[in-house]
N, C-alpha and C positions, 0 to 999 in steps of 0.2 A: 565459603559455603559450608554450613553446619553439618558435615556426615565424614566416616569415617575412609568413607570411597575414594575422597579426595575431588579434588575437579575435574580430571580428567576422568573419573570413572563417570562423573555426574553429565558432562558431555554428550558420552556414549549414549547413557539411556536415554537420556532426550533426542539425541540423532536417531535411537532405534527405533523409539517412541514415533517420532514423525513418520519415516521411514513406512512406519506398519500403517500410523492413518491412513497416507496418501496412500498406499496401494493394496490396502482394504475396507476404504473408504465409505461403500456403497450397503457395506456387512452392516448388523445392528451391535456395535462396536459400544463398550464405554467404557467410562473412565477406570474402573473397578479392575477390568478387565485386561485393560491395558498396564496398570500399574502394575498388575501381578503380571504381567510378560517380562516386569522390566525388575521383577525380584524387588519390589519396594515396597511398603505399604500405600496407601491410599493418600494418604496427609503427605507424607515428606515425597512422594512423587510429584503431588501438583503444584506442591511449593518449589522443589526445584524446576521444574518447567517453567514456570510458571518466570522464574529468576533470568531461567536461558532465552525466553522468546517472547516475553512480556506480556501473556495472555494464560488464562488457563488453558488445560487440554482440552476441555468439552469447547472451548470458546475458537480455538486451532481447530479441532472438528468440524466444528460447524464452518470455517473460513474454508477450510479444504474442500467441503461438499459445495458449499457455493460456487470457490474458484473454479470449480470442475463442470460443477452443471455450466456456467458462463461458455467454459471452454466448447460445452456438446451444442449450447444453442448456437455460438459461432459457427462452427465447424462442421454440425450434421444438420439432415432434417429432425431429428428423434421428433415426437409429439412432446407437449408440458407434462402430462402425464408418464409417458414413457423416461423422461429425463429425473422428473421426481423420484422413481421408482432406479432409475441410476445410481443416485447419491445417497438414497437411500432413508428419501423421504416414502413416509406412506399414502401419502393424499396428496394430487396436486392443488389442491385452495391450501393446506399448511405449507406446502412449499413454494406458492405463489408469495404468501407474504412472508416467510423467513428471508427470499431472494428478493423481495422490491424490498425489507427494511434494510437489508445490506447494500443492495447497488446504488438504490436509488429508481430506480425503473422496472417494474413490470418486465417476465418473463420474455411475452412477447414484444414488450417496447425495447430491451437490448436486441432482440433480436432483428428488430426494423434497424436498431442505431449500428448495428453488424452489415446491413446490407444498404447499407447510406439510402433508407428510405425515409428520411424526414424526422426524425425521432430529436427530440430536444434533448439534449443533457440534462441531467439535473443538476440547479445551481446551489451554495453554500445556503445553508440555513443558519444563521445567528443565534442564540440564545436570547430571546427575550426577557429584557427587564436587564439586561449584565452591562457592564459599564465597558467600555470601548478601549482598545491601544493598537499597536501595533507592534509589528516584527519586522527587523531590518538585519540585511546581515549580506555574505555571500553563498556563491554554489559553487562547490568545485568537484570537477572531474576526478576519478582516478587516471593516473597516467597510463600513455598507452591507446586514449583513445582518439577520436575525432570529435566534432560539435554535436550538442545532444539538446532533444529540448525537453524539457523539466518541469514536469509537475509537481508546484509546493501547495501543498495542505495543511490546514492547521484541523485538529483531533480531540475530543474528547479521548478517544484510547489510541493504543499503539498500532492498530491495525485502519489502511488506507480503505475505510467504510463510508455508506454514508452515514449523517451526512457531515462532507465539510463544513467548521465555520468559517473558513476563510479560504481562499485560493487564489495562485494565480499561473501562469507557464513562463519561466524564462529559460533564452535562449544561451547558451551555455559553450565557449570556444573548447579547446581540449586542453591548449597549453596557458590557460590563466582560468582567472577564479571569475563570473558575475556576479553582479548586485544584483539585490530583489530586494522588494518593501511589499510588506502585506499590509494595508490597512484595515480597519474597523475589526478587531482579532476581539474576541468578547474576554475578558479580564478571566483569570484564572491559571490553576495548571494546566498546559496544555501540550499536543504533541505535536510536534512540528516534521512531518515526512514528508518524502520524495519518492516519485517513480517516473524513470526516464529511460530517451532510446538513443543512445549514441551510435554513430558512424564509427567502426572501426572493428578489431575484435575482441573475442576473451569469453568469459562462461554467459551463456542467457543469450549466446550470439545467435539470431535466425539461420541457420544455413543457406533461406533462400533469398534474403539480400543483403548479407553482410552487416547487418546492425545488430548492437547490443543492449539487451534490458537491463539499467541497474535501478537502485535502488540505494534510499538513504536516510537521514534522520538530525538533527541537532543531539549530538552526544552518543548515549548508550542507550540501550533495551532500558535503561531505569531512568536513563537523564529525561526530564519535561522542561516544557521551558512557562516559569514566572510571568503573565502576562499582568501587567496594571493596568487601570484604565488613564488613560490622558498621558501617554508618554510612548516613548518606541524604544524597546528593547532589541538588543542587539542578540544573534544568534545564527552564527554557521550553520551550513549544513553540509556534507562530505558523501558522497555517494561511491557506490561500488556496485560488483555483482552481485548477483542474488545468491543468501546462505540457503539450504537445505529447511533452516528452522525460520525464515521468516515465512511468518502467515501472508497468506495470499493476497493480493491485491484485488476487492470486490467493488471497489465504487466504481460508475462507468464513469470512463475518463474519454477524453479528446484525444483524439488522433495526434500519437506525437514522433509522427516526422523529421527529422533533426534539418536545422536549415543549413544550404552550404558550406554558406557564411555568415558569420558573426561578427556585427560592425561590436567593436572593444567598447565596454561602453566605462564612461566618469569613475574618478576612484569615489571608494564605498561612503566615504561623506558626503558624498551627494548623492547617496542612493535613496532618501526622502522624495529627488525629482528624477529617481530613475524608471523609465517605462516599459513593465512587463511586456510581451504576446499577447495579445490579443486570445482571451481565453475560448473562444467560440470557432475555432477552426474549423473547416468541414467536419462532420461527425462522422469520426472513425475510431474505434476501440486499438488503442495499443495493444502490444502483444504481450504488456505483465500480465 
């Protein structure tokens, strides 16, 4: 990292950096503003954030206001309007559609999909006209935990938005790794994430039923993974708990439940005829 700071000063400001979105979030906050908190200029601030959490700041902004409005339509009555004016949108019709381009559904449609009133998920939307492959590979736990089940997505960018072009949930033991295959993955660079809920403990753990939220990726904040069309590429995914600096999780996902038990499934060469979950579980939002 090109600055005189070193890396660990570069760190800091990006943990400050976050640190002040999420808990000033609602304020008329920007980037200008922020980077002068963090003693930087403007340029070499959003380029190092930008390096730490694989988004710009305005682009983290904007995930932090969503993840949160998410969190209020869950968990209170507020009005759309009242929740807009939370996050610190000024109008609810702009922040109707800032929040259905990122979840995937309408204000009040997650809020139906929160109180298992019928609400459908939204599914992967493909790129039209892109040529086809796939992604094969495993999931593995960090240790420590219990059986988790796993949301894989494949991404236009680094943050779990919509919409997916690919997806599927598998289920995941604690002390081995699963197979997954993702078919019809639209050719390109692409980002391959995870957000799941394991059994057991550690940071992201609910206090009120003992499960933990992680989170994961194929490589690094910088690694994508090569998609071709007409072939399956192989690519790990490794999950953990959730850092400070990863951008929020906005797309509405499935209810994920971690199951008891986990029949072991075939090693990973035959993960071409290994079969996901069933992606349409009863519709219940996780707790990422």
């Amino acid at each position: 990292m090109a600055s005189t700071w070193g890396e660990v000063a570069m760190d800091a400001v990006v943990e400050e950096a976050v640190e002040y979105m999420r808990a000033f979030f609602g304020d008329p906050l920007t980037v200008a503003g922020i980077a002068e908190r963090s003693r930087l200029g403007s340029f070499l601030f959003s380029r190092v954030f930008k390096e730490e959490t694989g988004v710009s700041p305005g682009q983290f902004l904007a995930a932090v206001r969503m993840g949160e409005a998410k969190r209020l339509l869950e968990s209170t009555s507020l009005d759309i309007a009242g929740i807009a004016a939370a996050v610190g949108h000024g109008g609810s019709g702009a922040f109707t559609d800032h929040f259905t381009a990122a979840v995937g559904l309408t204000p009040g449609g997650f809020r139906r999909l929160c109180r298992d009133a019928g609400q459908v998920l939204p599914g992967p939307r493909p790129e039209p006209g892109a040529g086809l492959g796939a992604l094969a590979g495993t999931v593995r736990l960090p240790r420590g935990y219990g059986t988790a089940r796993v949301y894989l997505g494949v991404f236009a960018t680094p943050v779990v938005r919509y919409p997916a072009l690919a997806e599927a949930l598998v289920d995941v033991p604690g002390d081995r790794p699963s197979c997954y295959r993702l078919p019809d993955v639209p050719e390109g660079s692409r980002h391959l994430l995870a957000v799941a809920v394991a059994a057991g403990v550690g940071a992201g753990r609910g206090p009120e039923d003992g499960r933990s939220v992680l989170v994961g990726r194929h490589g690094t904040v910088r690694t994508t993974v090569a998609v071709t069309a007409g072939t399956v590429t192989g690519a790990a995914v490794r999950l953990r708990p959730p850092h400070p600096a990863d951008p929020p999780v906005l797309l509405a996902l499935p209810g994920l439940l971690p199951a008891r038990t986990v029949v072991p499934q075939p090693g990973c060469a035959a993960a071409p005829g290994a079969q996901p979950v069933a992606l349409r579980p009863p519709p219940r939002p996780s707790g990422a």
